[in-house]
C-alpha positions as CSV (number, residue, x, y, z in Angstrom):
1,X,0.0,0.0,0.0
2,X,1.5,3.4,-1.0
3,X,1.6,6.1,1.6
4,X,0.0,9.4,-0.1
5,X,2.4,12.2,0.4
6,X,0.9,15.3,2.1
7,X,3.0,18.3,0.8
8,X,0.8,21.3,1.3
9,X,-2.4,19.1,1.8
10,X,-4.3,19.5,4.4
11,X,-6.7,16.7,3.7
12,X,-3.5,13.8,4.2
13,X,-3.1,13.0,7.0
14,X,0.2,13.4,8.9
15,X,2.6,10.5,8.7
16,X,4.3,9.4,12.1
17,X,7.6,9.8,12.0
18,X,9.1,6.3,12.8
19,X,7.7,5.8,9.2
20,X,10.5,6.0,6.1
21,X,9.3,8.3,3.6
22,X,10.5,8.0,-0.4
23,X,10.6,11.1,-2.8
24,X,12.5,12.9,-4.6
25,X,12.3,15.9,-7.0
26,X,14.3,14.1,-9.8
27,X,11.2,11.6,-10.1
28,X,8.5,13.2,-11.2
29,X,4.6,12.0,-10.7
30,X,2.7,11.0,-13.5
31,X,-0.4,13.5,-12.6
32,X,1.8,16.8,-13.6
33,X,4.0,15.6,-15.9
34,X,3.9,17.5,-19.0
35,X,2.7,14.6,-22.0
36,X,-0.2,13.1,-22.5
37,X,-1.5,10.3,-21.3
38,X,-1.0,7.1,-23.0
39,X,-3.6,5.9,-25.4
40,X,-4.1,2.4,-27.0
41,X,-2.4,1.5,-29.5
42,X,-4.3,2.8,-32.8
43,X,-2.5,0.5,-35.1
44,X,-4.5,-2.2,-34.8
45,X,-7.5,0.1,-35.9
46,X,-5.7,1.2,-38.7
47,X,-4.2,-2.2,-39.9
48,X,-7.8,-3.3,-39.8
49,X,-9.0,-0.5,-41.8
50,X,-6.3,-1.1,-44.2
51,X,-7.2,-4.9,-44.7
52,X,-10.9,-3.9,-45.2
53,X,-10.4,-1.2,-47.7
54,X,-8.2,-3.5,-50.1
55,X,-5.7,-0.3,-50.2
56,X,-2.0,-0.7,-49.6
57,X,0.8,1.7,-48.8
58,X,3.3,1.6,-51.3
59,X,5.9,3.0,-49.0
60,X,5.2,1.0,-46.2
61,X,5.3,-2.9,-48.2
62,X,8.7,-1.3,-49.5
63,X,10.0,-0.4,-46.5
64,X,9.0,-3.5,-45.3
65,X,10.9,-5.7,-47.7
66,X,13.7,-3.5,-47.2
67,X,13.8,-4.3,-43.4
68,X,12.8,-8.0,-43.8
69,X,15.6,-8.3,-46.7
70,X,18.2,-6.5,-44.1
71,X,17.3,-9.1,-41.3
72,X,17.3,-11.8,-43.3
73,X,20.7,-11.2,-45.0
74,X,21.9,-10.8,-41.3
75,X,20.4,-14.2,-40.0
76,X,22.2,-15.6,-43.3
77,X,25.5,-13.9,-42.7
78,X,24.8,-15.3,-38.4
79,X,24.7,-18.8,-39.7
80,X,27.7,-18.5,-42.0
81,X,30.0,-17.4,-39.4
82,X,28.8,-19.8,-37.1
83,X,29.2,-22.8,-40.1
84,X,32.2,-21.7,-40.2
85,X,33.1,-20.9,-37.0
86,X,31.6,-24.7,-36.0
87,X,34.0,-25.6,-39.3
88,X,37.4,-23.8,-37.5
89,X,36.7,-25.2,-34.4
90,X,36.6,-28.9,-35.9
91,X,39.2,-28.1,-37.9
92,X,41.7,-26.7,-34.9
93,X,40.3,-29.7,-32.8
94,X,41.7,-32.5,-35.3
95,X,44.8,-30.3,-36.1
96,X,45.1,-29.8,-32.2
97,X,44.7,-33.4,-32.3
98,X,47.6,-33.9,-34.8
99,X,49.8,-32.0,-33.1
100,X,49.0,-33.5,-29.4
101,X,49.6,-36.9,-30.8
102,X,52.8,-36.0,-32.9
103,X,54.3,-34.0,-29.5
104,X,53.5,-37.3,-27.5
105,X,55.7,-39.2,-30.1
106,X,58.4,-36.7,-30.1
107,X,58.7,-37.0,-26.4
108,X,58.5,-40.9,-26.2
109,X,61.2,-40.4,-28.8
110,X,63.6,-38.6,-26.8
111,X,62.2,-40.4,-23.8
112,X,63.6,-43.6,-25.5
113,X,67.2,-42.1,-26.6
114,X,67.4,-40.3,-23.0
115,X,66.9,-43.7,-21.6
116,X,69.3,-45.8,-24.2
117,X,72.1,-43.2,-23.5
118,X,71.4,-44.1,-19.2
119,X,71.7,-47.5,-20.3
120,X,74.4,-46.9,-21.9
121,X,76.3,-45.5,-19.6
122,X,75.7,-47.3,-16.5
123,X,76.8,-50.5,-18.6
124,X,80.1,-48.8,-19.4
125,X,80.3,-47.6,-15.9
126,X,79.6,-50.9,-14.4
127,X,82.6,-52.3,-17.6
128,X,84.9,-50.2,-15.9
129,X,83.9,-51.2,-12.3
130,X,84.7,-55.2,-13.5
131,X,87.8,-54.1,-14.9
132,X,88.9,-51.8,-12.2
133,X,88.2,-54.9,-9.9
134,X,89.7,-57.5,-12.3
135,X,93.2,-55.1,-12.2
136,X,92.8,-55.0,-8.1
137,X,92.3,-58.5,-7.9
138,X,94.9,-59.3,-10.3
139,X,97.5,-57.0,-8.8
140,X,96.8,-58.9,-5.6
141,X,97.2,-61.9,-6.7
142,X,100.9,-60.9,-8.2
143,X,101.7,-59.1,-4.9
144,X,100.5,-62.3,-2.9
145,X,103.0,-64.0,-5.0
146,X,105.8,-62.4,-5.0
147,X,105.6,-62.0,-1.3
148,X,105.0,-65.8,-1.2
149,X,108.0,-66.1,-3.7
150,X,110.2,-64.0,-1.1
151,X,109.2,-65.9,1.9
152,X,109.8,-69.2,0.5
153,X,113.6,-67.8,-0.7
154,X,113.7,-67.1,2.8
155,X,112.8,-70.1,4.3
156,X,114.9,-72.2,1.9
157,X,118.2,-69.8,3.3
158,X,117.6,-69.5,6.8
159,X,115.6,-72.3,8.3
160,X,117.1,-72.2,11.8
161,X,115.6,-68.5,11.8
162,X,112.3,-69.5,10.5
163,X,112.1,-72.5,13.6
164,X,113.2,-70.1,16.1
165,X,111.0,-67.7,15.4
166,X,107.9,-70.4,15.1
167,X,109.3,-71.7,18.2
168,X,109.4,-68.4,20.3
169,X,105.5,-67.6,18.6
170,X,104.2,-70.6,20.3
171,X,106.3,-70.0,23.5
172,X,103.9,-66.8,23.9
173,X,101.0,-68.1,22.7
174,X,101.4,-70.7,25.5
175,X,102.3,-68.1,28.1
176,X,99.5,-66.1,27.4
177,X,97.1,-69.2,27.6
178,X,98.2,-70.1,30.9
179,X,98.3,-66.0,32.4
180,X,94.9,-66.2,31.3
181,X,93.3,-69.4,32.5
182,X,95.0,-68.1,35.6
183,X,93.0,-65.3,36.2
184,X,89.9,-66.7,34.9
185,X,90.0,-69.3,37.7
């Protein structure tokens, strides 16, 4: 329900003041503003007269096909672009296509040479890890006989050395045997 406004009315009654008021001078009110009220639409009257009386305006059937021609030639030109926008699309979404599948190929490509060349190293890394341990192993083997060379040399000049010295080994071994059942008891 609208609350009349009372202005310079005496007739309104006065609004209480709790109560939120709404106007303004920029919006004006339909009883003074300056045009005349709307009437119905008189077209209809007239198209009907025009029907009955057989009598065509020139001017307005040409106008007419002017504007239907103009609308029609852009509701062609609407469905071209989209045709051919639908056509781009299709077209970039197989290309796109194309191009995903040959990128994925590239890739696997160089996924495959990146992983031969691993391969390939870590088999002549571990080729030089067997050779590195076949030249250890065989420089061992030389040292262990050599030394065994020298110590049998040695044992074929002095044997009374060699004896002594097995003898006084097992002298301490024995010694220590017996300090240490000794203390254990």
């Amino acid at each position: 329900m609208a609350i009349p406004l009372r202005g310079n009315d005496p007739s309104v009654p006065e609004i209480p003041e709790e109560t939120e008021v709404r106007s303004s001078s920029d919006v004006p009110t339909y009883d003074t503003y300056p045009a005349e009220p709307p009437q119905e639409a008189v077209w209809k009257y007239r198209n009907a007269r025009w029907n009955q009386s057989g009598l065509r305006n020139p001017q307005l059937n040409e106008t007419a096909e002017k504007n239907g021609s103009a609308v029609g030639e852009v509701v062609n030109r609407a469905q071209e672009a989209r045709r051919r926008f639908d056509s781009m699309k299709q077209d970039l979404g197989q290309s796109s296509g194309s191009k995903v599948e040959e990128i994925r190929q590239r890739t696997q490509e160089q996924w495959s040479s990146a992983t031969g060349a691993v391969q390939r190293r870590v088999e002549d890394w571990k080729q030089t890890a067997r050779s590195a341990a076949e030249d250890a192993r065989d420089a061992m083997m030389r040292r262990t006989r050599e030394v065994r060379t020298k110590a049998r040399g040695y044992v074929d000049e002095n044997p009374h050395h060699v004896i002594l010295g097995i003898a006084g080994a097992a002298f301490a071994v024995g010694l220590a045997t017996r300090i240490w059942r000794s203390q254990r008891d």
